[in-house]
C-alpha positions in Angstrom: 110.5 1.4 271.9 107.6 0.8 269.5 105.3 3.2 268.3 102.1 4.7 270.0 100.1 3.3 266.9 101.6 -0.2 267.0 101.4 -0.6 271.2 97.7 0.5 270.6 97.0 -2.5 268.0 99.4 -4.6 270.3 96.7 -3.7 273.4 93.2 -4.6 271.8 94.9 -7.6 269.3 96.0 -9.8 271.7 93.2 -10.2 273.7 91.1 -10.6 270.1 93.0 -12.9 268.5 94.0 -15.3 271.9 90.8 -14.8 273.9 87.7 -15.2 271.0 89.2 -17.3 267.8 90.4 -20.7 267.6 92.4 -19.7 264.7 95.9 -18.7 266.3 96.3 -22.0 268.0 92.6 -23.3 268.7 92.6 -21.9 272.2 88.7 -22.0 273.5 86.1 -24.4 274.2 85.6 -24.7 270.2 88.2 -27.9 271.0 85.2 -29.8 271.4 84.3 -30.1 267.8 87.2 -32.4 267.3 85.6 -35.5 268.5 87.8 -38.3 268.1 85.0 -40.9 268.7 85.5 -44.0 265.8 82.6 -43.7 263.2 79.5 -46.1 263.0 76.5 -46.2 265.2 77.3 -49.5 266.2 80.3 -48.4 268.0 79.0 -45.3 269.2 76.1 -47.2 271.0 78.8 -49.3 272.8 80.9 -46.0 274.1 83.4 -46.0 271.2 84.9 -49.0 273.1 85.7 -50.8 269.6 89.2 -50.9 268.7 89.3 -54.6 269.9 85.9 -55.7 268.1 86.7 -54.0 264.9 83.9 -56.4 263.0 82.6 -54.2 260.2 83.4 -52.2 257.8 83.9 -49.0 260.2 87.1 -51.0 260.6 88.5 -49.1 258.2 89.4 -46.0 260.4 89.3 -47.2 263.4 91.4 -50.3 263.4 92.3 -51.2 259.8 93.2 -54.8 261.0 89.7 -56.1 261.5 89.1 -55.8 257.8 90.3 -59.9 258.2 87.4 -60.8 260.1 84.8 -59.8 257.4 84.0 -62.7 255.1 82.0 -61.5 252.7 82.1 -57.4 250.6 80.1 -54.7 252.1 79.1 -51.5 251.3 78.7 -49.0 254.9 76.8 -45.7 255.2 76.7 -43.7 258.3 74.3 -40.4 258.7 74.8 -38.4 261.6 73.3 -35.1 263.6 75.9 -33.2 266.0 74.9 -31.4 268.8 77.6 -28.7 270.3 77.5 -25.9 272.4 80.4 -23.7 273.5 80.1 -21.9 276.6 82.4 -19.0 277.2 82.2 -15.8 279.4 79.5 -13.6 279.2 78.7 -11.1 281.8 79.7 -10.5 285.6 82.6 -9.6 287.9 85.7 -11.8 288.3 88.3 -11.2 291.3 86.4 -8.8 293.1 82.4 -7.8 294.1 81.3 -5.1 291.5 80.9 -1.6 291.4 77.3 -1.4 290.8 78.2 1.3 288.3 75.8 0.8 285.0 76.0 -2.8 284.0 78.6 -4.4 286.5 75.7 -5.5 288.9 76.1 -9.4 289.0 78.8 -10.8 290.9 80.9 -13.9 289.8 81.2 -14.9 286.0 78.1 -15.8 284.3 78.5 -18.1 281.2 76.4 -18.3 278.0 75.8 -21.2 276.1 75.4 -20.9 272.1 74.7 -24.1 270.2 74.9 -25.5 266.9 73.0 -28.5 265.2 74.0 -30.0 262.1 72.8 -32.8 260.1 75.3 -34.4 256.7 76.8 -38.4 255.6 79.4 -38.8 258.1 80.8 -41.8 257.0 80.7 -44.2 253.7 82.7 -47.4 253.1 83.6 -50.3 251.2 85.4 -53.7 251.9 86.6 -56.4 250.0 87.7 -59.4 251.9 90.6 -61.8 250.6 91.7 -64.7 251.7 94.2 -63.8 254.1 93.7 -60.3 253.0 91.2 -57.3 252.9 91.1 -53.9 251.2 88.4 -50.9 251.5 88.0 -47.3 250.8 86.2 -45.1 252.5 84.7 -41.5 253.0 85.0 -39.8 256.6 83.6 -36.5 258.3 86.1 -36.2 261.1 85.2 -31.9 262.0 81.4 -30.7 261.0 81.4 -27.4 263.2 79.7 -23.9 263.1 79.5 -21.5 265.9 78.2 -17.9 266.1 78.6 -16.5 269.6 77.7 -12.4 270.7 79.7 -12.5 274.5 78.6 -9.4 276.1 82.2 -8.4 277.6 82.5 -9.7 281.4 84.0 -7.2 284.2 87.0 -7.8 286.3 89.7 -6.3 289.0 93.3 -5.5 287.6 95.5 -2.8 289.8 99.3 -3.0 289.6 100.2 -2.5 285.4 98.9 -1.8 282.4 98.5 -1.8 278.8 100.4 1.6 278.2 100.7 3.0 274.7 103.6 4.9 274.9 105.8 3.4 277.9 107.0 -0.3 278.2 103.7 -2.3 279.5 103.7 -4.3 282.5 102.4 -7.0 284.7 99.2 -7.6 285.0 98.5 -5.2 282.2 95.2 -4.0 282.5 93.4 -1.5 280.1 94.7 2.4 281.0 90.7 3.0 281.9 91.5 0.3 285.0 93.8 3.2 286.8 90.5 5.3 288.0 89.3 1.9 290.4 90.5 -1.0 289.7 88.5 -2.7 287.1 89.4 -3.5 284.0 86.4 -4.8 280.7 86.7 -7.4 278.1 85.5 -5.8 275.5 82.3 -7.2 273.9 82.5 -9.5 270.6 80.8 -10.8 267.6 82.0 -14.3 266.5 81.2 -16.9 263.7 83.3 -19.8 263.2 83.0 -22.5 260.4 85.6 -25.6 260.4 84.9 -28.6 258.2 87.8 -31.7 257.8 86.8 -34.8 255.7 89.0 -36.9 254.5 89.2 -40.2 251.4 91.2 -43.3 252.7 91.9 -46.7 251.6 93.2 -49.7 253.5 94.8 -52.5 253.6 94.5 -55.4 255.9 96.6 -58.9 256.5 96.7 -61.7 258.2 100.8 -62.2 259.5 99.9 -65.5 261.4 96.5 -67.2 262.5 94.5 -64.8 264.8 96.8 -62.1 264.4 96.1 -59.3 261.9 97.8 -55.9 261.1 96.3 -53.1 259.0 97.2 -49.7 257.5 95.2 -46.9 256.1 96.3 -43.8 254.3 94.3 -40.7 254.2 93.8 -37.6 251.9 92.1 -34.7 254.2 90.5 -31.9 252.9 90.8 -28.9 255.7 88.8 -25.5 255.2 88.4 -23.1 257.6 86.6 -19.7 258.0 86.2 -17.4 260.9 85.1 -13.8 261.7 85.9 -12.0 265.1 84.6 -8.3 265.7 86.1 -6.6 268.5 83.8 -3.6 269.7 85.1 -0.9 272.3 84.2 -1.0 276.0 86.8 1.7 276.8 86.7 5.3 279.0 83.2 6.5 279.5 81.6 3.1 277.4 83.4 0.8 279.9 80.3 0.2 282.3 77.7 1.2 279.4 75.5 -2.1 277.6 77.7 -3.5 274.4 77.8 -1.2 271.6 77.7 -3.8 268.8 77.4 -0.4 266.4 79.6 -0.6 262.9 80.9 2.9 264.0 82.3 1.1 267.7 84.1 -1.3 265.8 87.8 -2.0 267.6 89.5 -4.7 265.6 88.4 -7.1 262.7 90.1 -11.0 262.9 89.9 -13.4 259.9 91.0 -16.4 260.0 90.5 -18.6 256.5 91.9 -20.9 253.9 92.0 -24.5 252.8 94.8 -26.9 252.7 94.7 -30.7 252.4 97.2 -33.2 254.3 98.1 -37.1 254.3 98.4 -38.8 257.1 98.3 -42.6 258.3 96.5 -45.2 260.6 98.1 -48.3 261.8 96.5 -51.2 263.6 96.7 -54.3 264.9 94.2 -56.9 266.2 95.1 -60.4 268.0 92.6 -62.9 268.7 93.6 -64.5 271.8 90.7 -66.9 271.7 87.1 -67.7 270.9 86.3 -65.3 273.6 89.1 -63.1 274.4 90.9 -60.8 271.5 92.9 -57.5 272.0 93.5 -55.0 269.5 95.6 -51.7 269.4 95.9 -48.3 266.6 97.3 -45.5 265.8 95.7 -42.7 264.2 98.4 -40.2 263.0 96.8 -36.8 262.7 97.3 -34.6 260.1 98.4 -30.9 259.9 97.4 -27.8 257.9 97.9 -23.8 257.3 95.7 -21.0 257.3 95.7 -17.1 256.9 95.3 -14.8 259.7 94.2 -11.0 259.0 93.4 -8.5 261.5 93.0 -4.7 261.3 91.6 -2.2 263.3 88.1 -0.4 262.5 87.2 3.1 263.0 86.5 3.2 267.3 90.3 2.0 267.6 92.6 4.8 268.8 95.2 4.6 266.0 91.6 4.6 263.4 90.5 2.2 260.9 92.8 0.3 258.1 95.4 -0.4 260.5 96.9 -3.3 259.9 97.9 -5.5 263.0 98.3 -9.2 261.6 99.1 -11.0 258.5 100.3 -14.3 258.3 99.6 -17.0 255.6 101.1 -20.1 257.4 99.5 -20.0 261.0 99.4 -24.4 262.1 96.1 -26.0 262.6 97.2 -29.3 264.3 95.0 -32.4 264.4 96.0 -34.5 267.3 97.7 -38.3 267.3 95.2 -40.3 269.0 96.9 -44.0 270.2 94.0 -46.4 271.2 94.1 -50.2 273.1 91.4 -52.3 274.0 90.4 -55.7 275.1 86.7 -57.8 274.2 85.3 -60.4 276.0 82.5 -62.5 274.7 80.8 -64.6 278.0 78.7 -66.3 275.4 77.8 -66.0 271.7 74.7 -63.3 273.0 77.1 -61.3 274.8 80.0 -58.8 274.1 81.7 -56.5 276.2 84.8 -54.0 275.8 87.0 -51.9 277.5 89.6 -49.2 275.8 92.1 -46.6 276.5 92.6 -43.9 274.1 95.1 -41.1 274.5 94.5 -38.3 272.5 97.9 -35.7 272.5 95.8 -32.4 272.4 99.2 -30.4 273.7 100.1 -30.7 270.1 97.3 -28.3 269.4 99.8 -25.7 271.1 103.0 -27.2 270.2 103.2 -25.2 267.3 101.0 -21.8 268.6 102.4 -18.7 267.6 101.0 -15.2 269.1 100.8 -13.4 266.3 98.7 -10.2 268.4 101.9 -8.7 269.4 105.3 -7.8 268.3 108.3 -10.1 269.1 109.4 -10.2 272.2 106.7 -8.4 273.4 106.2 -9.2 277.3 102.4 -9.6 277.6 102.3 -12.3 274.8 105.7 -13.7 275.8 103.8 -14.1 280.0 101.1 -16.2 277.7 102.9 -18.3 276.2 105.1 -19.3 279.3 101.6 -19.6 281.6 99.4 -21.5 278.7 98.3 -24.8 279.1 96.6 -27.6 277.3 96.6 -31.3 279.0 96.5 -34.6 277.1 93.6 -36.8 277.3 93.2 -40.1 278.6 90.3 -41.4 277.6 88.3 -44.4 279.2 85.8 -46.2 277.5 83.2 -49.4 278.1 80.2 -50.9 276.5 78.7 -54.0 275.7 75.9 -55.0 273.8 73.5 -58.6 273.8 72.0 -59.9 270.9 68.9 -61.5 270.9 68.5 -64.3 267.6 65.3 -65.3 266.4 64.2 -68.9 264.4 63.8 -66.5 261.0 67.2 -65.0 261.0 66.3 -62.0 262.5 68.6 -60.5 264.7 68.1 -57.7 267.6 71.2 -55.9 269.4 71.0 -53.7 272.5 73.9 -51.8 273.2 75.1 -49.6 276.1 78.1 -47.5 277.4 80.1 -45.0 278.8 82.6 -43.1 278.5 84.8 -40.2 280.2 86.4 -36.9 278.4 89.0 -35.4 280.6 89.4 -31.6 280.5 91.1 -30.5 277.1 90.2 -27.3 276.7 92.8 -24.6 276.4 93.6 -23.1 280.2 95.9 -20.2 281.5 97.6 -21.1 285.0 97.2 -18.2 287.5 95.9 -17.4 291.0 92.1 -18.4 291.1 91.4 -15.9 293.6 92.9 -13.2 292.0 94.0 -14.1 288.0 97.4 -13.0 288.8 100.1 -13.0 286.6 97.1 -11.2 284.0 93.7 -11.6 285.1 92.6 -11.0 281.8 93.8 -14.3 280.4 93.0 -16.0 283.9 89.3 -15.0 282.9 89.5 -15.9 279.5 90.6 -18.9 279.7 89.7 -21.0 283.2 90.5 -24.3 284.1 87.7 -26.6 283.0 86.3 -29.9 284.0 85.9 -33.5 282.5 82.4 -34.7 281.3 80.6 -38.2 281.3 79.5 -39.4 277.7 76.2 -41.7 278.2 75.6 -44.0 275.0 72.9 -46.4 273.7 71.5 -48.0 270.3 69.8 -50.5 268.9 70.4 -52.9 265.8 68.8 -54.8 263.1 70.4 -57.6 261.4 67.6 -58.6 258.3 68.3 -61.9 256.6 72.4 -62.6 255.3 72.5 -59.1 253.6 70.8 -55.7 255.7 72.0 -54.4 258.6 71.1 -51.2 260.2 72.3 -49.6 264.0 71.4 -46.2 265.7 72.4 -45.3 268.7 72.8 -41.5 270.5 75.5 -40.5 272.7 74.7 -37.5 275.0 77.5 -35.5 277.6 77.3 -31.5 278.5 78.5 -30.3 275.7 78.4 -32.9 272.6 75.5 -34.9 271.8 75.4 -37.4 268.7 72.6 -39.3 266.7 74.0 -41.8 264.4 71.9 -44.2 262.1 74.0 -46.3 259.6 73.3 -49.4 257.2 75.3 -51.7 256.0 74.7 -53.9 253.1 77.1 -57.9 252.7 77.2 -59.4 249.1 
């Protein structure tokens, strides 16, 4: 049997360290931030549908074979502004109508969106073509994401088990306070979040017959990551009372930190089936890091402050293999127009989770890591864009496309009317929905040397702005 003191971390840890931080396993909607979308505004204006186009110097990540169809060295330079917002849980009632008891007055889950906006050189390039041959080395921004989120602490119904900190918890385990009628609190939360992956590559490119080229890039990422979670009691008399976000109600402290680098490769190929048709396919392997994970209680938590709950120096931070394969089609030299497929394995994400908020064996985490879930996504993208030549050289592009994101946000599979097996986790982490990425841009082709493409792509939840330049010898 384990001790009152560690039952007590066990109760309040798990839901911290599963429920608010990306950091044991990347569990909430911060998933978002990786956005596997190919770099260059030229792409992005034509819905990321580029893998079989591959024309510039962007090539270079996302399919190193079309270095072969650049003639002449280039230098590329990408700026970009992300837009993300992460909407979690904030207030209301969940399986049940609520009591009307202080604060739990709205019915059904109300969500609250936070969002961050950040501006930096997302990519930077150069090429050197060969005869049959091409190499280029490059500078990408793969992750640029900060969050700082404040989630009040929704209510919801939970009879049946509990949380107990001296006998063996059971199913649906609920917070002691939920024996007196039923309803159980998450407790409120202060949360900042600061992930940043870049990575140096070079390339190489060659031609193994006419039309058909194969390319491989190797990358050296740079991974740091630091997070703060602040878990604030809701418990006993405080359960219906406004969040206490007071130094002296302070529950559990969560750290998550560290950098690490990682190698890892791209592969592509790129087959010109004619003047008007060519296919291309890749393979971008992704790479894989460590971080440290601290958590310890603070002075509202029953067992009191210094408490230590977690520790662990190797926790996985997985960057998922993204397989892409497309087909262009060129109606006329004006025109262009691609499809692609991407599949992008974010179940690796939790191939590797560990639940470090409880003690082996312990059965609530054990019930959360037979009921988590996290789907793959099959992406589907199309664009086109029609330029327009004039007598001086001048050259103007207009680009469109679209694209759809399934659903790849972490998600625990329960009961939707009631959360069952553990509401609290049902709660935490719903089943989401797909989203529609709309994307435009413009470009500017200025005598045999300047280039220069923006385009934005907007959805629910990530918008981009992207201006880049590119300059040929």
């Amino acid at each position: 049997m384990f001790t009152l003191a560690t039952r007590i971390g066990r109760a309040s840890t798990l839901a911290l360290l599963l429920a608010a931080a990306p950091a044991a396993g990347q569990n909430t909607n911060d998933l978002n931030a990786l956005d596997f979308s190919l770099p260059g505004a030229r792409s992005r204006g034509m819905g990321g549908a580029f893998v079989a186009t591959a024309d510039d110097a962007t090539a270079t990540y996302s399919n190193p074979a079309g270095l072969n169809r650049l003639f002449r060295p280039e230098i590329a330079i990408e700026g970009r502004r992300w837009g993300l917002t992460s909407r979690i849980p904030n207030q209301g009632h969940a399986f049940g109508s609520p009591t009307g008891r202080g604060i739990d007055t709205i019915a059904g889950i109300q969500e609250k969106a936070w969002e961050f906006n950040n501006t930096g050189l997302s990519f930077l390039s150069f090429i050197y073509p060969g005869d049959r041959w091409a190499v280029g080395v490059f500078h990408h921004q793969l992750v640029r994401y900060e969050m700082a989120r404040a989630p009040q602490g929704p209510f919801f119904n939970c009879t049946g088990g509990f949380r107990d900190p001296v006998l063996t918890p059971t199913e649906p385990y609920c917070e002691p306070h939920a024996r007196a009628d039923g309803v159980d609190r998450e407790f409120p939360k202060r949360q900042t979040f600061d992930l940043n992956i870049r990575s140096l590559g070079g390339t190489f490119a060659y031609d193994v017959v006419d039309r058909l080229s194969v390319g491989v890039t190797l990358q050296y990422f740079d991974f740091e990551i630091a997070s703060l979670n602040q878990v604030f009691s809701a418990r006993g008399e405080q359960k219906y009372l406004p969040a206490d976000f007071s130094a002296g109600n302070l529950e559990l402290v969560s750290t998550q930190s560290g950098t690490d680098n990682a190698l890892a490769a791209n592969v592509g190929v790129l087959w010109d089936v004619s003047d008007r048709w060519s296919v291309g396919a890749s393979f971008r392997k992704g790479p894989k890091f460590t971080f440290q994970a601290h958590t310890v209680t603070g002075p509202a938590n029953l067992v009191g402050a210094g408490y230590v709950v977690a520790d662990e120096v190797d926790n996985p931070f997985r960057v998922p293999d993204t397989f892409a394969l497309g087909v262009s089609f060129r109606p006329s030299p004006a025109w262009r127009v691609g499809v692609e497929y991407d599949r992008v394995q974010f179940s690796q994400l939790i191939e590797d989770f560990r639940e470090v908020g409880t003690p082996e064996g312990d059965p609530e985490g054990q019930l959360f890591l037979r009921q988590v879930r996290l789907n793959d996504a099959d992406q589907l993208r199309a664009g086109g864009e029609y330029a327009l030549i004039f007598r001086n050289g001048f050259v103007l592009a207009m680009r469109g496309g679209a694209w759809y994101d399934p659903q790849h946000q972490t998600y625990f599979e329960s009961d939707p009317s009631t959360g069952l097996p553990a509401p609290r986790w049902a709660l935490l982490f719903p089943k989401g929905s797909g989203s529609m990425h709309w994307s435009g841009g413009l470009g500017f082709v200025l005598g045999q040397h300047l280039q220069v493409d923006a385009s934005a792509d907007f959805s629910d939840l990530v918008d981009t702005i992207a201006v880049s330049s590119v300059w040929r010898f």
